[in-house]
N, CA, C and O atoms as a Tinker XYZ file with bonds, in Angstrom:
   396  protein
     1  N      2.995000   13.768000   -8.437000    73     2
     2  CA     2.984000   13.597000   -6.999000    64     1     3
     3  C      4.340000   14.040000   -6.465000    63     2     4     5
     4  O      5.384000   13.438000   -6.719000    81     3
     5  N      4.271000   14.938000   -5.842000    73     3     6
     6  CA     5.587000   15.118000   -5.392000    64     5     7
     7  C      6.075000   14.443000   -3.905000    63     6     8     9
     8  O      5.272000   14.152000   -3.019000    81     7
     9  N      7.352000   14.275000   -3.818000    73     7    10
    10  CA     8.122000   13.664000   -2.683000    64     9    11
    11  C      8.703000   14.428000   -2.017000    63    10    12    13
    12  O      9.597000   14.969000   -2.667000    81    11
    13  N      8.620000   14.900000   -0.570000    73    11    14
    14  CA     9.248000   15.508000   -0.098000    64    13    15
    15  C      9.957000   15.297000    1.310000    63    14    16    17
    16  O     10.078000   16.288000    2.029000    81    15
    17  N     10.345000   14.295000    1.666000    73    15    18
    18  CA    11.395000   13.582000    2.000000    64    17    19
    19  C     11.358000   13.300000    3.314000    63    18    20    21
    20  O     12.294000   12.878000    3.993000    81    19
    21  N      9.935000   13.610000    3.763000    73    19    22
    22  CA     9.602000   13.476000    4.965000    64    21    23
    23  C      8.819000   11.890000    5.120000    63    22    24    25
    24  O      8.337000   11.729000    6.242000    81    23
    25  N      8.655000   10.869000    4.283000    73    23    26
    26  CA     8.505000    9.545000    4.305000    64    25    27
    27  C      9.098000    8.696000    4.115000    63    26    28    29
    28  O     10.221000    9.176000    3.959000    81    27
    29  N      9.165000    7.726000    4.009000    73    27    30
    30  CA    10.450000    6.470000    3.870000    64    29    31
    31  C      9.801000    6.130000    2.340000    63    30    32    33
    32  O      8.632000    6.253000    1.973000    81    31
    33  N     11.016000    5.645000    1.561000    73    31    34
    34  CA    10.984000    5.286000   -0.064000    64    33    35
    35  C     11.398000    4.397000    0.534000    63    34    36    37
    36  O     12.140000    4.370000    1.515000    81    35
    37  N     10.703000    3.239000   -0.317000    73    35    38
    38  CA    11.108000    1.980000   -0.980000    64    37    39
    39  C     11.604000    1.844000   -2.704000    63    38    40    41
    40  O     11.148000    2.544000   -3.608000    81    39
    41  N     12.477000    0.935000   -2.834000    73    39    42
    42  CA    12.385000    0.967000   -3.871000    64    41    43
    43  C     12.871000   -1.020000   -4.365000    63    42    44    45
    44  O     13.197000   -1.838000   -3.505000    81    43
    45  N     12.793000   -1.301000   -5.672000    73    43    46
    46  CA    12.535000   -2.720000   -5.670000    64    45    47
    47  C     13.146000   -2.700000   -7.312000    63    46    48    49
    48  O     12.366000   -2.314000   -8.183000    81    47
    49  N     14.433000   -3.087000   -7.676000    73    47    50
    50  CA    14.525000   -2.992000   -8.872000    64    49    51
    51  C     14.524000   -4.505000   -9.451000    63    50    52    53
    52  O     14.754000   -5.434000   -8.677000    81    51
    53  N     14.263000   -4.740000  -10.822000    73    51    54
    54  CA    14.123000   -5.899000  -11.343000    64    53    55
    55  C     14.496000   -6.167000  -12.271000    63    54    56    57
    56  O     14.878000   -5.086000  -12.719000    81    55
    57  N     14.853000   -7.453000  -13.536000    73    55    58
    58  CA    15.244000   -7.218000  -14.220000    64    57    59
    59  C     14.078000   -7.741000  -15.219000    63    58    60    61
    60  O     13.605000   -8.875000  -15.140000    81    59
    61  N     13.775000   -7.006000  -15.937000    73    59    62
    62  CA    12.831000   -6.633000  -17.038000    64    61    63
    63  C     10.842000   -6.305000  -16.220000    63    62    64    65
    64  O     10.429000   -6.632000  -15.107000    81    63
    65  N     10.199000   -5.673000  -17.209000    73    63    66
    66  CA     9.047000   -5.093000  -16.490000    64    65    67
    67  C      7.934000   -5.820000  -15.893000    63    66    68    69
    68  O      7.266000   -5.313000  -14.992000    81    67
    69  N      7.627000   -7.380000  -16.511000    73    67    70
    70  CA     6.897000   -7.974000  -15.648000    64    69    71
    71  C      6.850000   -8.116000  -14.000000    63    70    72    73
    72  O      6.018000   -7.787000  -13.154000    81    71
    73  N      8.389000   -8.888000  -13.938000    73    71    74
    74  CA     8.684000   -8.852000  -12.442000    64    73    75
    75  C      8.669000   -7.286000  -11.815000    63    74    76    77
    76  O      8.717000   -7.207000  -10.587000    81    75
    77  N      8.612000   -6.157000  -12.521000    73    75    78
    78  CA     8.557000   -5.053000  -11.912000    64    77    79
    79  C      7.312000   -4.325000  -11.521000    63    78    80    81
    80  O      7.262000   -3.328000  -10.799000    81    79
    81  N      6.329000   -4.938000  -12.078000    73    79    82
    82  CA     4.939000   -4.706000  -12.411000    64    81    83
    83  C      4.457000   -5.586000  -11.375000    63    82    84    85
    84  O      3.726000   -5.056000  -10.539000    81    83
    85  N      4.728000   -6.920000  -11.237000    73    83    86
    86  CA     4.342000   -7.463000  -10.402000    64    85    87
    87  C      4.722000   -7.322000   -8.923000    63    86    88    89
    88  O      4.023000   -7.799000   -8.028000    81    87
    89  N      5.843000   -6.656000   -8.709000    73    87    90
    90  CA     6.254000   -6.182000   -7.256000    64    89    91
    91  C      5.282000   -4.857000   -7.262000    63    90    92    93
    92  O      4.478000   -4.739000   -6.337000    81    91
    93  N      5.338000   -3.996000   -8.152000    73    91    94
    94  CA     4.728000   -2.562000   -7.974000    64    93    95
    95  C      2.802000   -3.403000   -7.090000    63    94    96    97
    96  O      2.436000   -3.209000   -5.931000    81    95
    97  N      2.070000   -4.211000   -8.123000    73    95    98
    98  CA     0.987000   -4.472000   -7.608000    64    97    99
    99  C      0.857000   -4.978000   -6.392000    63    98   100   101
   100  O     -0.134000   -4.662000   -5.733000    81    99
   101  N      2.105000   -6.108000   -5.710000    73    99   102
   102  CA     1.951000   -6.680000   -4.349000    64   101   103
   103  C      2.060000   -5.569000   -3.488000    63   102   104   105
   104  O      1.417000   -5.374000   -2.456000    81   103
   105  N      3.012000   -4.790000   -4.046000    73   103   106
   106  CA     3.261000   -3.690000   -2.650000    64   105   107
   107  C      2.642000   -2.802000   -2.437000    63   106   108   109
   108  O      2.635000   -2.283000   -1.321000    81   107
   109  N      1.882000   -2.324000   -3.521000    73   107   110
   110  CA     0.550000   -1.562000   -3.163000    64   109   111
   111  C     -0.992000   -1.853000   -2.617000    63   110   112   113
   112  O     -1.859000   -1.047000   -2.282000    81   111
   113  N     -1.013000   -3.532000   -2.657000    73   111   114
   114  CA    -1.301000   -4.211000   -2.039000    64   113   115
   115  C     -1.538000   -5.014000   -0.784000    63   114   116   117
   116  O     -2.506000   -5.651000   -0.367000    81   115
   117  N     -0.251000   -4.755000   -0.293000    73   115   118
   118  CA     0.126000   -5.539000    1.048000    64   117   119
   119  C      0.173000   -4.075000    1.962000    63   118   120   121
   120  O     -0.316000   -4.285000    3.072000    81   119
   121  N      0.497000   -3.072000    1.841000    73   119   122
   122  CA     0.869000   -2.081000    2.699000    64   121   123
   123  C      0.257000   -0.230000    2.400000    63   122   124   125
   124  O      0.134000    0.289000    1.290000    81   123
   125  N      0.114000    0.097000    3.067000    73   123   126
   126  CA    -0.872000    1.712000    2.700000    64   125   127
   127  C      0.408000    2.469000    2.650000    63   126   128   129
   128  O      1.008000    3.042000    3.560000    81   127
   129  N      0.829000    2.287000    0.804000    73   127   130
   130  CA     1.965000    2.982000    0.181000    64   129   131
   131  C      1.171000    3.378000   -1.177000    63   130   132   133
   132  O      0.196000    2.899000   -1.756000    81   131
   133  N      2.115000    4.570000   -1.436000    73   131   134
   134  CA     1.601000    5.168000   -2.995000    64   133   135
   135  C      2.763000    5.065000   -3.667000    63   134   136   137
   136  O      3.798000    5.532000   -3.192000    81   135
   137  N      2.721000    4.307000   -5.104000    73   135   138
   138  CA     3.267000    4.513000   -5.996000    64   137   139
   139  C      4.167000    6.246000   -6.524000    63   138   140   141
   140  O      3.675000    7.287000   -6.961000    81   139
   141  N      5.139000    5.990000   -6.319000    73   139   142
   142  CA     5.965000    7.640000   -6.685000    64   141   143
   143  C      6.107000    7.159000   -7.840000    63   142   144   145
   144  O      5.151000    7.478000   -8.547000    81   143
   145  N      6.959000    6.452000   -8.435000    73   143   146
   146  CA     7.560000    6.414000   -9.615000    64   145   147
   147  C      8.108000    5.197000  -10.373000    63   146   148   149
   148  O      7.915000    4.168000   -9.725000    81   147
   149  N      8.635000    5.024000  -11.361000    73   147   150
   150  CA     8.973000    4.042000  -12.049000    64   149   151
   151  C     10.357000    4.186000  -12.615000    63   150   152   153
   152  O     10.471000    5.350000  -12.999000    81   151
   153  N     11.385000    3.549000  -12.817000    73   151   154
   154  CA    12.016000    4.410000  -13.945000    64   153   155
   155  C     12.944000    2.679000  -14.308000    63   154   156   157
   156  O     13.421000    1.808000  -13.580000    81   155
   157  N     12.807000    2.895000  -16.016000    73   155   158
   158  CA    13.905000    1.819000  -17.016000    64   157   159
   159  C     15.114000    2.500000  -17.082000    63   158   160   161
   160  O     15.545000    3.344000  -17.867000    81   159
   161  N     15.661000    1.854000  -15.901000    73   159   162
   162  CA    17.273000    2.327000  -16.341000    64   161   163
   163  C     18.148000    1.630000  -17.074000    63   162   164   165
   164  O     19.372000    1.697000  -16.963000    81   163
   165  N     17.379000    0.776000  -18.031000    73   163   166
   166  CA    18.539000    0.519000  -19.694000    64   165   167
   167  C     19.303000   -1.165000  -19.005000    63   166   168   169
   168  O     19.500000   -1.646000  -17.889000    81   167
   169  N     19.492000   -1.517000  -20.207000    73   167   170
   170  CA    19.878000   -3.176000  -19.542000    64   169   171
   171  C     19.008000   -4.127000  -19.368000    63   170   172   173
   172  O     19.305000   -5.317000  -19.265000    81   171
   173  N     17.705000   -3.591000  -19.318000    73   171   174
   174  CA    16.429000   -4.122000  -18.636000    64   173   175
   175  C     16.154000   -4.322000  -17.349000    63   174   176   177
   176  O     15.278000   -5.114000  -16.999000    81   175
   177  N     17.132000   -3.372000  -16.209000    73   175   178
   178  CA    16.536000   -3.013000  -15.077000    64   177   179
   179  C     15.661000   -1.815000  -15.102000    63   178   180   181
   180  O     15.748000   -0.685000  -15.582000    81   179
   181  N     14.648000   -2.581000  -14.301000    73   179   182
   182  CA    13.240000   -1.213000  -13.941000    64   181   183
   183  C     12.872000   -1.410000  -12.070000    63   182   184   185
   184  O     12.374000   -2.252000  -11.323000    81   183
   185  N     13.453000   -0.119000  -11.990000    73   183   186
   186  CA    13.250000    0.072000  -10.786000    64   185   187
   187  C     12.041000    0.935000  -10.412000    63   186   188   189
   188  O     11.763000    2.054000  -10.845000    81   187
   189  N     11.396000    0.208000   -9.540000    73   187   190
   190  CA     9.897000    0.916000   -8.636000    64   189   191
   191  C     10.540000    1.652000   -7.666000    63   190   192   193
   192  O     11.737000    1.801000   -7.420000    81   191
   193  N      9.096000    2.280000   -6.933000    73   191   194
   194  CA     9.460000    3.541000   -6.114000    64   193   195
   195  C      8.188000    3.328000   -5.510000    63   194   196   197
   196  O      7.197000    3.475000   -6.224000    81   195
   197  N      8.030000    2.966000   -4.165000    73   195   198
   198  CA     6.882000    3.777000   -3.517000    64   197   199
   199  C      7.503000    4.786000   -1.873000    63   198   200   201
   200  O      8.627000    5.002000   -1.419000    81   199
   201  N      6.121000    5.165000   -1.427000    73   199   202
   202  CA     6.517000    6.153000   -0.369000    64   201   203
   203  C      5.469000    5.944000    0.854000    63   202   204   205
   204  O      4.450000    5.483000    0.341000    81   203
   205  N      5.257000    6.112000    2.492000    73   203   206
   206  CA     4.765000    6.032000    2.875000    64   205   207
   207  C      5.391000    5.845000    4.409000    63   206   208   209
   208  O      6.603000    5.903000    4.617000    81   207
   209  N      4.658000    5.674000    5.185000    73   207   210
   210  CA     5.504000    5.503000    6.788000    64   209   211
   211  C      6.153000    4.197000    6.715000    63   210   212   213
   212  O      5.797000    3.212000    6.068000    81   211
   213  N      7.505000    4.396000    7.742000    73   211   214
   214  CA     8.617000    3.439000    7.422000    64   213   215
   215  C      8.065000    1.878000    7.440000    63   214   216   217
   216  O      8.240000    1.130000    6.478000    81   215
   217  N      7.316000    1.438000    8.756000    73   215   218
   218  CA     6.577000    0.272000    8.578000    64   217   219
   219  C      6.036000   -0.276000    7.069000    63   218   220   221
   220  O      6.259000   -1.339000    6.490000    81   219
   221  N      5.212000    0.930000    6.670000    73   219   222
   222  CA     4.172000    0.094000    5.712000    64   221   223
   223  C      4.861000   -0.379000    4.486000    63   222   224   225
   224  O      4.595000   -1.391000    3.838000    81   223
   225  N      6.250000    0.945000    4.151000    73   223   226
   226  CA     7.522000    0.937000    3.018000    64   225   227
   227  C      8.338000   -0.464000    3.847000    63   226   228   229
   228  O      8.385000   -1.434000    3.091000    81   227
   229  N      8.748000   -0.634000    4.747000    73   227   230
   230  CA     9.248000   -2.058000    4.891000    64   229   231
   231  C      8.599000   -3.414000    4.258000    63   230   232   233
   232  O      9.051000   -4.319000    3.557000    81   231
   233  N      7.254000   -3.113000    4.866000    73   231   234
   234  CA     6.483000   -4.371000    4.687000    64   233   235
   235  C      6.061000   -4.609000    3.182000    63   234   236   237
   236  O      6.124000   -5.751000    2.725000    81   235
   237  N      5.585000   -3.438000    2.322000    73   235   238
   238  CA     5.647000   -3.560000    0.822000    64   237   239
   239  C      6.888000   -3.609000   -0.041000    63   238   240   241
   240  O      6.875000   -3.998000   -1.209000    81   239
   241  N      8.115000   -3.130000    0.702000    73   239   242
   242  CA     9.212000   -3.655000   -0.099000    64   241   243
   243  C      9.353000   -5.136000    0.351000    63   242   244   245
   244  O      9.595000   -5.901000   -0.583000    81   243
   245  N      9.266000   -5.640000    1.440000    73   243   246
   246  CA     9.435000   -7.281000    1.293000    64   245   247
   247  C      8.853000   -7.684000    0.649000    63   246   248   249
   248  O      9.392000   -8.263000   -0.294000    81   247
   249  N      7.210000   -7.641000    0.736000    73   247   250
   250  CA     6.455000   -8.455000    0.105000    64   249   251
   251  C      6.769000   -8.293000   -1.739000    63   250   252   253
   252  O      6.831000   -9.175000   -2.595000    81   251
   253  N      6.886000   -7.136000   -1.829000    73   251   254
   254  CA     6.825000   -6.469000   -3.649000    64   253   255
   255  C      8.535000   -7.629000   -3.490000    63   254   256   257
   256  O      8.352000   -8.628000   -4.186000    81   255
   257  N      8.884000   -7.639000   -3.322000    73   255   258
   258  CA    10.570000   -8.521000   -3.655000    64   257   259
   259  C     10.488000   -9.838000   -3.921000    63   258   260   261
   260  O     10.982000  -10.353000   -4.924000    81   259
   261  N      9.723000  -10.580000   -2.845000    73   259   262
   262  CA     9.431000  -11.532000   -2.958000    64   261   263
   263  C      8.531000  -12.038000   -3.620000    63   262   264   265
   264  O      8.680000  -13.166000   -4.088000    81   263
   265  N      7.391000  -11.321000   -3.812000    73   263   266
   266  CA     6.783000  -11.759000   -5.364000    64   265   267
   267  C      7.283000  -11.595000   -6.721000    63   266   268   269
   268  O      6.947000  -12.397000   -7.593000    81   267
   269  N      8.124000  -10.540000   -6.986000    73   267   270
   270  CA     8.714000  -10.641000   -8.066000    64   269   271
   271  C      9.323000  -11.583000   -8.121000    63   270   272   273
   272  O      9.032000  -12.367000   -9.023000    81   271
   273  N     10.312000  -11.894000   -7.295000    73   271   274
   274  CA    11.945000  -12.897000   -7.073000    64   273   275
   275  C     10.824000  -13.972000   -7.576000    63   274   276   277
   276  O     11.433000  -14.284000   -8.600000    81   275
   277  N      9.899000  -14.600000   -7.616000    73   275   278
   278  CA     9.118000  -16.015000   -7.841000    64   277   279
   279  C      8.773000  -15.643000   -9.390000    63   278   280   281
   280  O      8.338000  -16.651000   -9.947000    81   279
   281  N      8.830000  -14.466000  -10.307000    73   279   282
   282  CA     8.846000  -14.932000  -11.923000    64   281   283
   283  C      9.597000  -14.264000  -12.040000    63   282   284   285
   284  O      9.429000  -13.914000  -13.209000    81   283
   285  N     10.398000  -13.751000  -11.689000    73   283   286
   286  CA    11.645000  -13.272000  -12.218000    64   285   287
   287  C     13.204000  -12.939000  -11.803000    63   286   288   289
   288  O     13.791000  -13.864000  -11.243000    81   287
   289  N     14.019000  -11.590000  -12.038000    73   287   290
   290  CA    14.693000  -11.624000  -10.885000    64   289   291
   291  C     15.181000  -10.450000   -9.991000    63   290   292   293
   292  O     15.258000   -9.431000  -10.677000    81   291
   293  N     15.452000  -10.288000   -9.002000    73   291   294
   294  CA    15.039000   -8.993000   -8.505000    64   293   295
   295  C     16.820000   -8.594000   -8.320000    63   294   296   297
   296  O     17.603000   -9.483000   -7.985000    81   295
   297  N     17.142000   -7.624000   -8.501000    73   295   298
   298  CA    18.567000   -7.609000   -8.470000    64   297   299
   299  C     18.882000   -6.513000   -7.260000    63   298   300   301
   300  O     20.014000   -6.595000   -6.782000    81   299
   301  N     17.894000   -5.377000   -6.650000    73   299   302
   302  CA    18.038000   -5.114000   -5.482000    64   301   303
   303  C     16.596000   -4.361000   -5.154000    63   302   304   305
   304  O     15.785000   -4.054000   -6.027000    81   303
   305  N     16.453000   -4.157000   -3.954000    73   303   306
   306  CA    15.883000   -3.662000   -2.940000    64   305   307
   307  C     16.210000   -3.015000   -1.691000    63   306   308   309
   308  O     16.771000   -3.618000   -0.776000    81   307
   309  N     15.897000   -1.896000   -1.638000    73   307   310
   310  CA    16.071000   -0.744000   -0.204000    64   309   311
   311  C     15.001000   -0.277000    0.376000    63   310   312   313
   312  O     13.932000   -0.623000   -0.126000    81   311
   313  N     14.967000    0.601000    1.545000    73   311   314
   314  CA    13.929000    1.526000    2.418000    64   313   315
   315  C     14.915000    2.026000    2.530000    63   314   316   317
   316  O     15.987000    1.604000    2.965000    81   315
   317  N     14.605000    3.019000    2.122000    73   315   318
   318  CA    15.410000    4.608000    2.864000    64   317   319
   319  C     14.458000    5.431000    4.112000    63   318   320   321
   320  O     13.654000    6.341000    3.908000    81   319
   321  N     14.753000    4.924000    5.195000    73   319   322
   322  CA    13.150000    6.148000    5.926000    64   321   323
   323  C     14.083000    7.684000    6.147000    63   322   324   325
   324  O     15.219000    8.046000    6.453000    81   323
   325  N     12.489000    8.371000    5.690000    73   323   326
   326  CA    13.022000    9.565000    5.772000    64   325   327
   327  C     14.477000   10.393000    4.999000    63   326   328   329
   328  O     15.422000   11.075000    5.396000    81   327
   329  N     14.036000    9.918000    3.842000    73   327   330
   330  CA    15.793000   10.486000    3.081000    64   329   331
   331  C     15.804000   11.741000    2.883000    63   330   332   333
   332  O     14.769000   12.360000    2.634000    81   331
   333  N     17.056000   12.340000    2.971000    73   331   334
   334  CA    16.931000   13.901000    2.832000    64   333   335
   335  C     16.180000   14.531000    1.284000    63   334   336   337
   336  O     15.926000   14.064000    0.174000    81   335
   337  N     15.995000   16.065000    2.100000    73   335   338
   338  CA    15.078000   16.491000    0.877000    64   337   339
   339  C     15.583000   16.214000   -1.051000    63   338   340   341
   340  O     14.886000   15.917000   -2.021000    81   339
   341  N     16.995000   16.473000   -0.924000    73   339   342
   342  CA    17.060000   16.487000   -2.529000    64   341   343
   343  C     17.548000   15.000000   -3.142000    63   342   344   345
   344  O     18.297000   14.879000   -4.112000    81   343
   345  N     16.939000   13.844000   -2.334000    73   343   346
   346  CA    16.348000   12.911000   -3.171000    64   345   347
   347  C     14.725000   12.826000   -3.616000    63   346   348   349
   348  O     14.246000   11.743000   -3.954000    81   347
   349  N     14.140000   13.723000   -3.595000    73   347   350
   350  CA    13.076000   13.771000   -4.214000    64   349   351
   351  C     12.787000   14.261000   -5.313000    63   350   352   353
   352  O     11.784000   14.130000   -6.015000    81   351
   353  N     14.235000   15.163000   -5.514000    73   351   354
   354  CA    14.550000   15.556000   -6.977000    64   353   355
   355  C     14.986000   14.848000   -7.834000    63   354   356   357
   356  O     14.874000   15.073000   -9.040000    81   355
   357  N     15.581000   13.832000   -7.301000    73   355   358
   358  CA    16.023000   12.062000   -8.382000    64   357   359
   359  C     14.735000   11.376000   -9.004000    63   358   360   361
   360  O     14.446000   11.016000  -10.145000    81   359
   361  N     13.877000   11.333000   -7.399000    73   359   362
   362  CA    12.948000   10.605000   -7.622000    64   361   363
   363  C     11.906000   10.853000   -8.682000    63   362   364   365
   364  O     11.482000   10.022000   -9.485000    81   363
   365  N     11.529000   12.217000   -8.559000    73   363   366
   366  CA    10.416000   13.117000   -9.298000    64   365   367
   367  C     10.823000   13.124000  -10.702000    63   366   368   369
   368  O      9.983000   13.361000  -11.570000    81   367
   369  N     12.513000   12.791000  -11.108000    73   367   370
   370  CA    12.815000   13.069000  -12.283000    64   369   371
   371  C     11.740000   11.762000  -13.233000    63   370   372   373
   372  O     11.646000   11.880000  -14.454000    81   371
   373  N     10.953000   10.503000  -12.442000    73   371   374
   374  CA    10.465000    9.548000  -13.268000    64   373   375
   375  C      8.680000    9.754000  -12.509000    63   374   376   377
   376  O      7.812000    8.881000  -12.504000    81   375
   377  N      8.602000   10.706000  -12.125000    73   375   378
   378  CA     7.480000   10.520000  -11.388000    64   377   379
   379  C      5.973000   10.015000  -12.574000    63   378   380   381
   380  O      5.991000   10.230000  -13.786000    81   379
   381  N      4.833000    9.355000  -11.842000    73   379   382
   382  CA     4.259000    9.033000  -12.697000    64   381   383
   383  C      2.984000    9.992000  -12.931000    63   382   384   385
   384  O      2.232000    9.871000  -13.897000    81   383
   385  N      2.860000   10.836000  -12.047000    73   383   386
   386  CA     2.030000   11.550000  -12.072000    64   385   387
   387  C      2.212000   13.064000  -13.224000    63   386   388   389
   388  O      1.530000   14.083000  -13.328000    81   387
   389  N      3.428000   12.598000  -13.932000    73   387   390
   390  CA     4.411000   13.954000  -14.561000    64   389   391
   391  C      4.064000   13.814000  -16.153000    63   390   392   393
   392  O      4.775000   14.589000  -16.793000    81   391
   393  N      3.081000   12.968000  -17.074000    73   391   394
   394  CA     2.922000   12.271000  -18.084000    64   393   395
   395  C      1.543000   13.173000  -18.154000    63   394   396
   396  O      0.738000   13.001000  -19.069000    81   395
């Protein structure tokens, strides 16, 4: 799936994959966002990625935070709306559609 930088990213990092799994499902859940990507950046933070208009990426990064933060622990969370184009080249580097 590619990103091209014309939507707002969320992103929701956690520390180890349950709580990351479990934010990825609320927030795809609570708000009309698509999953971009995943990525274990070592330590046992795993940071999510979704994409979608700035509203719906607000409202699924709260909700995806706050369900994790309740089994685990969430060590940060952002919305970027609209980030320039060559963060989609960061992003894409874990994309899930790339397997």
């Amino acid at each position: 799936m590619e990103y091209r930088g014309d939507e707002a990213l969320g992103l929701v990092e956690t520390i180890g994959m349950v709580p990351a799994i479990q934010a990825a499902d609320t927030m795809l859940k609570a708000a009309d966002v698509v999953l971009v990507s995943y990525e274990n950046v070592g330590s046992t933070l795993v940071t999510v990625m979704v994409k979608g208009d700035v509203a719906a990426v607000k409202s699924a990064v709260e909700a995806g935070s706050e369900a994790a933060a309740k089994i685990g622990k969430v060590t940060a969370f952002n919305i970027m709306p609209r980030p320039i184009r060559p963060i989609g080249h960061i992003v894409m580097a874990h994309d899930i559609d790339s397997n």
